[in-house]
Every structure is written in structure tokens, then in C-alpha cells.
C-alpha atoms as one frame of an Amber mdcrd trajectory, in Angstrom:
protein
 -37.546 -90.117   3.542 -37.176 -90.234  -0.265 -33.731 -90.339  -2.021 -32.320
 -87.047  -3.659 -33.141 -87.546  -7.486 -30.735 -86.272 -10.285 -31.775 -85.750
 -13.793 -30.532 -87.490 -17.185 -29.008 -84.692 -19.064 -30.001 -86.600 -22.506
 -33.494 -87.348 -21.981 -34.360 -85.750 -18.815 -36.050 -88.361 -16.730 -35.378
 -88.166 -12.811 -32.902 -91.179 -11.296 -31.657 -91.926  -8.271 -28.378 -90.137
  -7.626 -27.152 -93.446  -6.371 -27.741 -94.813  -9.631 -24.837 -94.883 -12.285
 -26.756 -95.102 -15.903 -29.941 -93.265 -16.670 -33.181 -96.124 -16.244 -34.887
 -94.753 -19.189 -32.125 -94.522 -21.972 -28.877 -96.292 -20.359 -26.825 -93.055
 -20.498 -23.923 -92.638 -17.573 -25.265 -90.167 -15.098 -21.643 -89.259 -13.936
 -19.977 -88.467 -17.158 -22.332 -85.331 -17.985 -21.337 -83.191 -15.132 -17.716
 -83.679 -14.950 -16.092 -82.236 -11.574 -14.565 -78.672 -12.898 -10.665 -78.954
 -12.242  -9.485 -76.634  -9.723  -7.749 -73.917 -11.299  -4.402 -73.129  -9.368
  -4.146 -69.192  -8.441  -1.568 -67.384  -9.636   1.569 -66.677  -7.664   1.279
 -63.199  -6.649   4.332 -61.644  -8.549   6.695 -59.314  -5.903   5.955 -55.829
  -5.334   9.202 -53.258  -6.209   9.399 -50.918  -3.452   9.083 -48.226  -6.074
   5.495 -49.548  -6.562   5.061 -49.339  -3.000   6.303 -45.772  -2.450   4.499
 -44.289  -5.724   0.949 -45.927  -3.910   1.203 -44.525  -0.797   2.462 -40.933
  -2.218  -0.716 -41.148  -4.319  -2.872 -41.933  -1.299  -1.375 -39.407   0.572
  -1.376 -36.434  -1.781  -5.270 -36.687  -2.530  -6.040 -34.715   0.587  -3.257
 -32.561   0.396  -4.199 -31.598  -3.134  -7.832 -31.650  -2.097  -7.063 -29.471
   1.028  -4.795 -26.764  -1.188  -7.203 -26.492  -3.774 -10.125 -25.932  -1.412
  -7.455 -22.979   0.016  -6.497 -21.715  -3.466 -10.184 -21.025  -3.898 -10.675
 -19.311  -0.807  -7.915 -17.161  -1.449  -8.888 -16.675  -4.647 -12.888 -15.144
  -3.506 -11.685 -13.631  -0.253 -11.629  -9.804  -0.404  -8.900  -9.430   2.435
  -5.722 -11.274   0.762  -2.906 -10.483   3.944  -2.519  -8.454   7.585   1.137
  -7.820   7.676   1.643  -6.991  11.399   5.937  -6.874  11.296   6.012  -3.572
  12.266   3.653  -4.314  15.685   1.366  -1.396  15.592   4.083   1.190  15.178
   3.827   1.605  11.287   5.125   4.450   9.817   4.647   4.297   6.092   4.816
   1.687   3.047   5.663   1.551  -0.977   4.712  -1.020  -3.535   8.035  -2.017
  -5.362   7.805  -0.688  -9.335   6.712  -4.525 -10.562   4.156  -4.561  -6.926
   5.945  -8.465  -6.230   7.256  -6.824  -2.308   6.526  -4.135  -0.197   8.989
  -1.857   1.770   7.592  -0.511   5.410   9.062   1.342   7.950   8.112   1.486
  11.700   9.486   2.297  14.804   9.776  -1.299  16.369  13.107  -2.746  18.007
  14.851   0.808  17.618  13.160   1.199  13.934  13.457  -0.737  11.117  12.970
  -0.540   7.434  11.512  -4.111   6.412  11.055  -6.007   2.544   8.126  -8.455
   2.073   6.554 -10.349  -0.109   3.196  -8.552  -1.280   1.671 -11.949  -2.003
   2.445 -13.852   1.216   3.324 -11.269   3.518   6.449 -13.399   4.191   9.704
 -10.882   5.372  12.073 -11.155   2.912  14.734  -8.734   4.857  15.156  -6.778
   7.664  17.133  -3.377   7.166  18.441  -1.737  10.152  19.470   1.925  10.962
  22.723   3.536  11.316  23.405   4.949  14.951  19.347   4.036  16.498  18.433
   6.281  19.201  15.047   6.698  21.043  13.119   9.302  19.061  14.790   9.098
  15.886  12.799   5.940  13.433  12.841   5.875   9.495   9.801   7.573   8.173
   8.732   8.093   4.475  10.235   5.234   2.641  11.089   4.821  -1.557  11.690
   2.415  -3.589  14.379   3.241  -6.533  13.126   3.287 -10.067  14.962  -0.156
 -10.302  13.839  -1.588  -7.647  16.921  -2.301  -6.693  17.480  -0.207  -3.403
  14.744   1.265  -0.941  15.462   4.606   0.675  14.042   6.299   3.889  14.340
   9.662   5.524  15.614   8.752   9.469  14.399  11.416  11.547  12.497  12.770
  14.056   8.361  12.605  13.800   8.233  15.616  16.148   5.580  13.636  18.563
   8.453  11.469  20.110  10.431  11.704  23.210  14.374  11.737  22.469  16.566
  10.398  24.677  18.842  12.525  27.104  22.446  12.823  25.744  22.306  11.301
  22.791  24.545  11.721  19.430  21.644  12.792  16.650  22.103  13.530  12.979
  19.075  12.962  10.463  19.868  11.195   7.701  18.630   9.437   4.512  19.354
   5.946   4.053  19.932   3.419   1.399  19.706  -0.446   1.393  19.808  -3.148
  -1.100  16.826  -4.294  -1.631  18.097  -8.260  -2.172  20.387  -8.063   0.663
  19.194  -6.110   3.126  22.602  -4.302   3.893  23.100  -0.541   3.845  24.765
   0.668   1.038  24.946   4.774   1.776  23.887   7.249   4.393  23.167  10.566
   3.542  23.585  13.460   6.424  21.072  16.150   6.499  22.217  18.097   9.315
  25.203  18.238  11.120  25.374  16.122  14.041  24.168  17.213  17.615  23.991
  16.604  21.228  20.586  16.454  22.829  21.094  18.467  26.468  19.247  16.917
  29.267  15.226  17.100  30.097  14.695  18.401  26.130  12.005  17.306  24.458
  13.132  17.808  20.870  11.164  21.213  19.888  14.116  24.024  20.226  17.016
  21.815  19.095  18.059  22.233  15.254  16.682  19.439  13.459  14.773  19.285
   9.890  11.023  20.800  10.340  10.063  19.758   7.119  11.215  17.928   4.617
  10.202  15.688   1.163  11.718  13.091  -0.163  11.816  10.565  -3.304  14.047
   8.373  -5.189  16.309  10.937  -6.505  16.479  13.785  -4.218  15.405  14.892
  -0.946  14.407  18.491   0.069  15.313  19.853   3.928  14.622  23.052   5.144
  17.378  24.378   6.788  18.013  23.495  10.509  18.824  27.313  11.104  18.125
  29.558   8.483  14.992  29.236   7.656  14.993  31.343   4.121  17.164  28.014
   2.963  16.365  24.895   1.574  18.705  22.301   1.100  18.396  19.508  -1.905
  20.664  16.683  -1.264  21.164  14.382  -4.529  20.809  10.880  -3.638  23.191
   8.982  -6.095  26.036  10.909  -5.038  25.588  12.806  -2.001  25.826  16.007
  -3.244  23.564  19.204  -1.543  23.119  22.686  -2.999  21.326  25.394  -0.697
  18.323  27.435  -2.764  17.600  31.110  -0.782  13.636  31.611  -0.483  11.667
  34.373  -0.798  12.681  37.833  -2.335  15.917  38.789  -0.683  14.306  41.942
   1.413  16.545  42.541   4.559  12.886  42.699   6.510  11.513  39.931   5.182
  11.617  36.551   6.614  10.300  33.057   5.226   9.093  29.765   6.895   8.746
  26.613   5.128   5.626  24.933   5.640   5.522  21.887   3.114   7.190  20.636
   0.684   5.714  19.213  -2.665   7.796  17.141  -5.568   6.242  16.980  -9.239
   5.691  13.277 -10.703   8.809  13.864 -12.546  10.894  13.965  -9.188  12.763
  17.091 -10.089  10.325  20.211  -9.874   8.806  20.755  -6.426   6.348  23.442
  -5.391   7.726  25.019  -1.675   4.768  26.455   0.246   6.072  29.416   2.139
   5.179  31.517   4.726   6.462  35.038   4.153   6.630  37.773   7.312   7.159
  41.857   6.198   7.858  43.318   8.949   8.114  46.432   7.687   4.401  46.483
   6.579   3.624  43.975   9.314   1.928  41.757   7.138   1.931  37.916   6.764
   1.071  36.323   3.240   1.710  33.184   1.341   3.376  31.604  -1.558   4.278
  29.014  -3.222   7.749  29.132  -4.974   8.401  26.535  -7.766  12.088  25.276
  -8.355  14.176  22.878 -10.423  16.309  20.671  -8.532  18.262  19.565 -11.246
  19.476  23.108 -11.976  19.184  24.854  -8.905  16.853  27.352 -10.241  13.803
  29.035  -9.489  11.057  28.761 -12.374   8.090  30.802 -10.426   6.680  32.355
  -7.574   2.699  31.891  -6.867   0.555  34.041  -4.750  -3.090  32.732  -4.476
  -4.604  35.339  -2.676  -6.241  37.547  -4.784  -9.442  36.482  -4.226  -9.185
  35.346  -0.456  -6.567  37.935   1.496  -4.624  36.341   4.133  -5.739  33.520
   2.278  -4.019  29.648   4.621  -3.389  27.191   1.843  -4.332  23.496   3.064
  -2.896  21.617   0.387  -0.868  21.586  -2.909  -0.901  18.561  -5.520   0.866
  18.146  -8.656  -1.094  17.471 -11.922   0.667  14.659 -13.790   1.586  17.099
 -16.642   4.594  18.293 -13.921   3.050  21.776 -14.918  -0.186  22.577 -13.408
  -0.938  22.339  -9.644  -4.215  22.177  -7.804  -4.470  24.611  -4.798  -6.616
  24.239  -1.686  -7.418  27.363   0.196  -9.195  28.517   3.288 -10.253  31.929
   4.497 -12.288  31.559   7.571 -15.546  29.152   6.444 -15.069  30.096   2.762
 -12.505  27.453   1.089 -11.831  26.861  -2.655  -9.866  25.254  -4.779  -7.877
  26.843  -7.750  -5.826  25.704 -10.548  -2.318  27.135 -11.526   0.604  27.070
 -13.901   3.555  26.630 -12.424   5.098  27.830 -15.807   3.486  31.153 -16.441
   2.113  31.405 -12.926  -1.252  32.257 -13.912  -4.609  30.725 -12.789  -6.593
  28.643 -14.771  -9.568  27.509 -12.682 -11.700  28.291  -9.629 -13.327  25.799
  -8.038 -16.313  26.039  -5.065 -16.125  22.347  -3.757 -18.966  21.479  -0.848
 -18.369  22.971   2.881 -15.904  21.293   4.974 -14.315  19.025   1.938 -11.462
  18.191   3.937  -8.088  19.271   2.510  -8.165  15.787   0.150  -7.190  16.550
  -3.558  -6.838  13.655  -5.907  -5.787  13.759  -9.666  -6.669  11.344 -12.101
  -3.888   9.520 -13.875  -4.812  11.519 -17.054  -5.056  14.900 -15.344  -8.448
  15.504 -16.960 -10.509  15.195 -13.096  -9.822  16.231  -9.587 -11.388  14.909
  -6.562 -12.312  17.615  -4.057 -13.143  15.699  -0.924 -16.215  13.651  -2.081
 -16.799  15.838  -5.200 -15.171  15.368  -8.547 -14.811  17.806 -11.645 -13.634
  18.233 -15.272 -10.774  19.870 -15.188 -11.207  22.036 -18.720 -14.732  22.805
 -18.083 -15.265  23.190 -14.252 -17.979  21.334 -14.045 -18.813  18.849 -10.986
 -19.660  15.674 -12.741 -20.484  13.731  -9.562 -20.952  13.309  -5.677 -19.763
  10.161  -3.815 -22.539   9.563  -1.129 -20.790   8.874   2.227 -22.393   7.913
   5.732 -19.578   9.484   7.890 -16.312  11.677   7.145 -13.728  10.795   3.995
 -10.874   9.477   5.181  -8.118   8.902   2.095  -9.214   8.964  -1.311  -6.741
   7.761  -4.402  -7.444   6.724  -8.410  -6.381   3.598  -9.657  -3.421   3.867
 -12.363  -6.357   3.211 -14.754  -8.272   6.459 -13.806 -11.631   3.800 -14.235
 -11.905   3.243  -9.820 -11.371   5.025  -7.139 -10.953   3.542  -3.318 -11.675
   5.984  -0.514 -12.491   4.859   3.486 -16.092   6.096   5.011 -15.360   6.688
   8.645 -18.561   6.828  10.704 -18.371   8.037  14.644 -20.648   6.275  16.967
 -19.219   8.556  19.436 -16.012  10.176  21.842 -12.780   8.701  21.180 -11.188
   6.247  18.161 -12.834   2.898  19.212 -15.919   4.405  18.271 -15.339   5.148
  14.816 -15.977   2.418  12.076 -14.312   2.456   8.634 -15.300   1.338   5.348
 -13.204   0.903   2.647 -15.318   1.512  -0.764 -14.208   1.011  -4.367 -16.151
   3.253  -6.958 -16.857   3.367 -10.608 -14.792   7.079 -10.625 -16.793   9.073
 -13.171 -20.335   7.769 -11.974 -19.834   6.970  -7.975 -21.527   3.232  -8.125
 -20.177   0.951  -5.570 -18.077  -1.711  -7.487 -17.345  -3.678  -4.025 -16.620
  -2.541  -0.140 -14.915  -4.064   2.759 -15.039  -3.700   5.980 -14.497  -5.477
   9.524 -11.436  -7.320  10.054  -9.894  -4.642  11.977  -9.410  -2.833   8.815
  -7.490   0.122   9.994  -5.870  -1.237  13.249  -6.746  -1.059  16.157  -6.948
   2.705  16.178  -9.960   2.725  14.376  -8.260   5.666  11.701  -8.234   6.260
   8.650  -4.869   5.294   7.441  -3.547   5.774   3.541  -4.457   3.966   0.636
  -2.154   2.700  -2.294  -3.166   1.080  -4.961  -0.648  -1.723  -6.637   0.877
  -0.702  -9.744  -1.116  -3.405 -11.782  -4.115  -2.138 -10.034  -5.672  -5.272
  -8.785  -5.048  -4.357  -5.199  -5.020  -1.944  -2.497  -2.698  -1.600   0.846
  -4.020   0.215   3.565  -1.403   2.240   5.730  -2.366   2.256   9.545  -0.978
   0.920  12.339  -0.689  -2.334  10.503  -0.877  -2.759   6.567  -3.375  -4.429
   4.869  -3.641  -5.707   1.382  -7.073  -5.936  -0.193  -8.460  -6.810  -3.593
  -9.543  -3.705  -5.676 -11.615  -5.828  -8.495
């Protein structure tokens, strides 16, 4: 077996590595490759157990941060932003607060309950309860003060519910602090009563109708039925208004009660009885509530004699009104002055239109069901195609969208009906977006109300639950 060879590294010839000078030129094999020292490592300085902590936070926050961003973005493309279920399914009614940060609802859960949340998260911020709860009696329409700095509700009875046997009952509106949660006033409508055993609610005196909004509320009188009561709700204070025209032989009903955007006019629809010409007509008597005055009576039936009115809504002038009207099959719609009580405009909206009238914010177009006109001219400018029945229909505080719900039957009974809830260009009926599924309207399968957010951007619907969707 041969030796290993090395080379010279001065003239290059092979040698044996035994060797110790090159056998060519007599140079020192050894003293060309000298053995590298070994460098000594480093002593590995001490970690501060600040170091420490500030690596393993860093480590640990990369999936957290990866995680909420990937949730941010889902939130931030999915349609459906909230359910808020803290009512059960016994909801009664809801209000954005003036900046649309929380949302007041009332329902009829644990004894009824008006309760504050956060619009974003659906998180309950408080819980207000009701002065003297008793079976039958819930808070109902509920109102947020202009400075968002109480929420009201009338505390009544629905006139569906049972009310307990012997129980103390007095309807009332009541106010809470909104940051607290504690009640602050209580309002009487009626004077307090005794409900008699095995009576279900429909001969006792309590408020048949009744409106109500963050300065006043409007009863009609337990009793005396040609009275309306408006109660002022800073200080308490009630003054009674006497309907109709005085005549010893005629008699008035209140059917509905409408207040003007400016919370101080409201339009009383009333059904008037002559019984000494036997005859039944209606009218609609405009009043100030301010200054206790009457500013005009309206009688719409000129054109259509014993003419039922289905609906009455305010133009946001405070001064004109929009009047839905039904003899038989024929229905219309006319417009009126509440000032000079004259009409303006006739309108002959599609058969069966439903009884849903919608201003825009700039009072220049009314919905009619699924049809919408100018105002001034008369003119339908558009149709919104449907595949079932309109459910609610509201503008956005732009007057540019508006969201309605298409409620298609498949057949007997609310589990069969499927809703839709669209959001339109308002002037040419394209679909900007729609949502659906999700149990969108409970589990009732109706319609429930729509509310847009004051900035717009979204829209609560009313049902059994509330949900919040996106209306961009």
C-alpha cells in the first residue's frame, strides 16, 4: 500500500507526508500549513428576564394578531354585522340613539324590560326595569331623548295579552338614564285600577290608543272618548283637548294617533258617529301640543264617501300629510295641508299597495307600496319589482337608498314564508345589495320593521329578535 503524499507548497512536487523538508527544493513541509489556533467561543452574556418576557410576548402575539386581523376582515365583508337576542323572542320595539353608538329595546321578558346596547357589539350595556311589573302590562314603543341622555317607553297593555287576576294597573310612561340604567320619572296616564277576576283586559278603562315621542305623549281618554290627553314629559304636566265639533249627538272615537317630525303637531284620525243623521264619517283633526290648540279639521271624503283611511304620514315640512284611503277595492292616496286644509294631490297607486307610505327625507317623493312618485308633478317615476308581498319599506337619511323586505309564501302558515331584505338605488329601483337567510326575521318568518342608523351605513331589523345589517 503506498504512503499518503503531501505537496511542497513552494514548488509543488509530491513528498512523503512522513518526510519533514521538501526532496526537490529543501523547503520545511510543516511550516506552510500551520495548525489554525482554536478560537475560544464567546461566553454567552446573561439573558435579563425583560429580554425573556418581550420574546415570548412577541411569539405569542403573532397568532393572536394574525387570528384578529383575519376576524377584522370578516367582519369587515360580512353583510350580517350582530343578532341581538336579549329580549328572547319577545321583542317589542327598538331606537337607534341620536349618534347610532347603542340601541334601546323593549320586550316583554322577565316581567318586561327596557334594555341599552352597544350597536357595534351587541354587548348590554344596562338593564332598565319597570315600576310595579304585572302580567300583561310590558314597555312598548320606546325613545330616545334628543340628548341621548334618557330613553323613554310607554308601559302598557298590547291588547293581545292576558292580565293577571287582581292586580294593581296604571299605564304609565317611563324614564331612565341612559348611563345608569336607573329610573328617573314615571309618568301616570290613567288613574290606577283593579283588574276583577276572569277579565281579559277588553272592557276595563285603559288607553286604546296612544303615540308617543321624546317630548310628549298623546292618550285617548280611558272614558270619554271625545278627549285626548297630552301629557308633557319634562314635567309631568297633562292638558285634555275635546274632539270633534261639540254637537250633543255627535260622538268621536280615536283611531290613531300621528306626531309631525317636529314632535309638537300631530294629526288625530277620528271616527265621528251623527246620530241624528245616522251617519258615520271620518276626519282627521290637526292640533298643537305646545298650545293646546286646534289648527284644522280634514275630511277626505269627497271623492270616496264613507271613505276608511288606512294610514296618515307626516311630510318632513311638519305641514303637508300623505293620506291613504280605501273605499271597497278602489284605494288612493291624497295629499293635504294641514295648514289651509286643502288638497294638493291625488294619487292612483297599483291595486292592493298595502297601507305602506314612505317620505323621502326631502319631501320631494312618496313611496306607495312598491310605487314611488314626484310629489309636485304626480308622476310615478318607478316600480320596485318584488317576487312576493312588501313587507316594511323606509329611505335612508340620504334619500339616495331605500331598504324594503320581499316576503314570498311557499304556503299555509309563517314557516312558510321567506324574507328578503333588499337595498335599492331609490329613484331608479336597481338592487345595490340583498340579504337573506340567517333567520332574518326570527323565527316567525315576518316581516318585522326596518330602521336605518342615523349615519346610514346600517339597518336594524325589528322582529322577534333585532338584527343589524350593513346598508352599503
Amino acid at each position: 500500500m503506498s504512503s499518503l503524499q503531501m505537496h511542497c507548497s513552494r514548488c509543488g512536487a509530491e513528498n512523503n507526508q512522513n518526510g519533514e523538508y521538501c526532496h526537490r527544493c529543501g523547503f520545511p513541509l510543516y511550516t506552510q500549513s500551520p495548525t489554525p489556533p482554536v478560537q475560544q467561543q464567546a461566553r454567552p452574556g446573561r439573558i435579563s428576564r425583560r429580554a425573556i418576557i418581550w420574546t415570548i410576548a412577541a411569539i405569542t402575539a403573532l397568532p393572536v394578531g394574525a387570528i384578529a386581523a383575519f376576524q377584522a376582515h370578516r367582519m369587515s365583508i360580512d353583510p350580517h354585522i350582530l343578532t341581538y337576542s336579549g329580549h328572547s323572542n319577545t321583542t317589542s320595539d327598538a331606537a337607534w340613539s341620536p349618534d347610532g353608538t347603542r340601541v334601546a329595546s323593549s320586550g316583554w321578558l322577565d316581567g318586561g324590560t327596557v334594555q341599552i346596547w352597544n350597536a357595534a357589539t351587541g354587548k348590554t350595556l344596562q338593564t332598565c326595569k319597570i315600576e310595579h311589573p304585572v302580567q300583561g302590562i310590558f314597555p312598548l314603543d320606546v325613545v330616545w331623548s334628543e340628548d341621548s341622555k334618557h330613553v323613554l317607553s310607554f308601559v302598557g297593555w298590547d291588547h293581545n295579552m292576558i292580565l293577571a287576576d287582581a292586580s294593581h294597573i296604571v299605564e304609565m310612561v317611563q324614564v331612565w338614564d341612559a348611563g345608569t340604567g336607573q329610573r328617573v320619572r314615571s309618568i301616570p296616564v290613567m288613574k290606577p285600577i283593579m283588574t276583577p277576576i276572569n277579565e281579559s283586559g277588553t272592557s276595563l278603562p285603559l288607553t286604546q290608543r296612544w303615540a308617543l315621542n321624546s317630548r310628549y305623549v298623546a292618550t285617548s281618554h280611558p272614558s270619554n272618548h271625545n278627549m285626548l290627553e297630552i301629557w308633557d314629559i319634562a314635567t309631568g304636566n297633562s292638558q285634555t283637548v275635546t274632539l270633534g265639533t261639540g254637537h250633543p249627538d255627535a260622538t268621536v272615537q280615536v283611531l290613531n294617533i300621528f306626531w309631525a317630525p317636529d314632535k309638537e303637531t300631530l294629526a288625530i284620525n277620528c271616527n265621528t258617529q251623527d246620530t241624528s243623521k245616522e251617519k258615520f264619517y271620518q276626519t282627521i283633526e290637526i292640533w298643537n301640543a305646545t298650545t293646546g290648540e286646534r289648527i284644522n279639521t280634514l275630511r277626505p271624503d269627497n271623492a270616496y264617501a264613507a271613505v276608511q283611511i288606512l294610514n296618515i304620514s307626516w311630510a318632513p315640512d311638519n305641514a303637508t300629510l300623505a293620506i291613504g284611503l280605501e273605499k271597497g277595492a278602489e284605494a288612493g292616496c291624497e295629499i293635504w295641508s294641514a295648514l289651509t286644509g286643502k288638497r294638493l294631490q291625488t294619487f292612483k297607486p297599483s291595486l292592493y299597495w298595502t297601507r305602506s307610505m314612505s317620505w323621502s327625507p326631502d319631501g320631494r317623493f312618496l313611496t306607495l307600496g312598491t310605487d314611488i312618485y314626484n310629489v309636485e308633478t304626480g308622476n310615478r317615476i318607478t316600480t320596485y319589482k318584488l317576487q312576493g308581498m312588501l313587507g316594511s319599506l323606509v329611505w335612508s337619511p340620504d334619500g339616495r337608498r331605500v331598504a324594503l323586505v320581499d316576503a314570498v309564501k311557499h304556503g299555509a302558515g309563517f314557516s312558510s314564508t321567506s324574507s328578503t331584505l333588499f337595498v335599492l338605488d331609490a329613484l331608479s329601483g336597481k338592487p345595490i345589495t340583498q340579504y337573506a337567510g340567517r333567520g332574518l326575521f326570527g323565527n316567525s318568518g315576518t316581516n318585522g320593521n326596518l330602521i336605518w342608523s342615523p349615519d346610514g351605513k346600517r339597518v336594524m331589523v325589528v322582529s322577534q329578535y333585532i338584527d343589524i345589517w350593513r346598508g352599503e
